[in-house]
N, C-alpha and C positions, 0 to 999 in steps of 0.2 A: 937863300930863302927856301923854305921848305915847302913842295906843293901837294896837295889832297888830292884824293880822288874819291870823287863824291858821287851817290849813288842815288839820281833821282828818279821821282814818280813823276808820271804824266797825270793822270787825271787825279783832279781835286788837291795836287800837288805847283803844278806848273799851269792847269789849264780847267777851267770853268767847266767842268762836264758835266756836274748837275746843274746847273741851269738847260746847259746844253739839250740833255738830256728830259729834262722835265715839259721843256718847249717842244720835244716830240714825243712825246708820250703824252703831253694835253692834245696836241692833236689829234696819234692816231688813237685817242679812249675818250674825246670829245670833253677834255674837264678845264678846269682854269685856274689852275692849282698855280701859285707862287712858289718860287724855288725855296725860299725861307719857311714857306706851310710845311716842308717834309724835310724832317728830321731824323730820318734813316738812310744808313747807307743805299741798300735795294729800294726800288720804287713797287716791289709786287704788291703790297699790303695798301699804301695809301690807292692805286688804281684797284686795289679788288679782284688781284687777278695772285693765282698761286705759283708756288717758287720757280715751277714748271711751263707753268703759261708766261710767267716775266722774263725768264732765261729765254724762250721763243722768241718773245718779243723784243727781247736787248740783243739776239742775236739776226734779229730780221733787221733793225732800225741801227746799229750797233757805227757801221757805215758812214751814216749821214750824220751823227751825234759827234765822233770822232772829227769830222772833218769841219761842224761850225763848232761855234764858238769863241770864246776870248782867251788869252792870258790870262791867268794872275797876276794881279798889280805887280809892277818892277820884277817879274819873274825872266822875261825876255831879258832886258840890259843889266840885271846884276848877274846871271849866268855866263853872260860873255863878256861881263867884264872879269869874271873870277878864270873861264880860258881864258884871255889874253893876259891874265897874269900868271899863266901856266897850270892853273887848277886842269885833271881829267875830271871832264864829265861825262857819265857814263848816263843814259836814261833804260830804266830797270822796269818793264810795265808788265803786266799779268797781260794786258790785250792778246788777240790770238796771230802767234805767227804767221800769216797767210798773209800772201802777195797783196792783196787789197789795200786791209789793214796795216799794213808795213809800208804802202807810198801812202794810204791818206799819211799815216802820221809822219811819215819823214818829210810829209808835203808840206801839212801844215806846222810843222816846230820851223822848217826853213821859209814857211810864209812871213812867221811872226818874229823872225830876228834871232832865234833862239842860235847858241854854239852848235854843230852838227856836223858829227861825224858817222856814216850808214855803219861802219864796224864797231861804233860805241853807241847802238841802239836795240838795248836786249829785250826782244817781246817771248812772251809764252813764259815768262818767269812767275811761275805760281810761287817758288820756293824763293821768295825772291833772299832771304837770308842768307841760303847755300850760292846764289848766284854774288852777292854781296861779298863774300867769304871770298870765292872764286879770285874777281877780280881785284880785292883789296882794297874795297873801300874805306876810307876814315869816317865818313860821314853819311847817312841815309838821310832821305826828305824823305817823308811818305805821310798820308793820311788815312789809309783804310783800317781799322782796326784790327781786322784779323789778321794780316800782314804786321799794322805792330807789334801784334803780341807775339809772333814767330819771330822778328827783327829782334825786340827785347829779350825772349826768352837765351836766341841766339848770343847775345851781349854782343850786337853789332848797333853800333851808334846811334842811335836814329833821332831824327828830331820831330817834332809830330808837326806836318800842315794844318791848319786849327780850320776847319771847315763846323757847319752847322750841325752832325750827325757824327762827330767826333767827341764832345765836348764834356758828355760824361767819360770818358773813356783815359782814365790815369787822368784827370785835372792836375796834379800836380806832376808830370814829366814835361820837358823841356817842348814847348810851344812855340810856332813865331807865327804872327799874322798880317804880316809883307814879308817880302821878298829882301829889301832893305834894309832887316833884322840880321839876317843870313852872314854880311859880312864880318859883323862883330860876332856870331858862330863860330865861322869859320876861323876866324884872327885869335880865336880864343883856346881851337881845336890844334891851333899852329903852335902855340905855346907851349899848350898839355905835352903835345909830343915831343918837343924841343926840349924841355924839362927831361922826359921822361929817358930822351937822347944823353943828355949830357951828366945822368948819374951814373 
């Protein structure tokens, strides 16, 4: 049997960061905003605050956003059920490589069940296409548009996480909205190249 190595995002991918993230930013801007009211990727424009003042502010609160929060539906147990069938999962996130940043989140993927391995958790990947490339991914998760459209133009796999501020963004490229989706992806991704193996 043939196995992947798949190339996933953390936020908005495997893990609720807007919400996460909106529940501190109503705080520290005193608003009462629903996670469903904001419909962009960046939060600077619905608080009122410029790209400069919200990059401050994502990078002051950045910490504590990281570390709550939930899963995505069936993102924990279909992930380590695809390891324990031999799938590499690699987790590929723009977050900033710094010691902090690098135990919350190995803290929290190993809080929540997640497969985890510290040498298959690549942060500071702006370029996450060439880091993709690098290690030989079959398959990308990711949701950030910009990043898509680098993934795509790259012709590196990817499948879009269908989050709320996605949704104009290519409607018609391959979308899943559970996690549970993911195995017939996957099982589908297995055949392309088995095919693709045996001519």
């Amino acid at each position: 049997m043939r196995h992947l190595t798949l190339g996933v995002d953390i936020d908005g991918t495997i893990k609720d960061t807007h919400t996460a993230a909106v529940q501190v930013f109503n705080r520290e801007f005193q608003k009462s905003y629903q996670p469903e009211e904001i419909k962009e990727f960046y939060l600077d424009r619905p608080y009122g605050l410029t790209r400069e003042e919200g990059f401050s502010a994502w990078s002051r609160l950045e910490t504590e956003i990281y570390d709550i929060g939930l899963p995505l539906q069936n993102a924990p147990n279909v992930l380590q059920k695809l390891a324990e069938q031999g799938h590499q999962i690699y987790y590929i996130t723009a977050r900033p490589d710094r010691d902090d940043i690098r135990e919350v989140t190995s803290r929290w993927l190993q809080r929540h069940g997640f497969p985890f391995q510290a040498d298959r958790l690549l942060m500071g990947s702006h370029q996450k296409e060439k880091v993709a490339k690098k290690v030989g991914v079959d398959l990308f998760f990711e949701d950030a548009p910009d990043y898509l459209e680098n993934l795509i133009r790259d012709e590196v796999d990817v499948i879009i996480s269908d989050c709320v501020y996605n949704r104009d963004y290519k409607p018609e490229h391959r979308r899943f909205t559970d996690w549970n989706q993911v195995y017939e992806i996957v099982e589908q991704k297995m055949q392309e190249l088995e095919g693709k193996e045996t001519k």
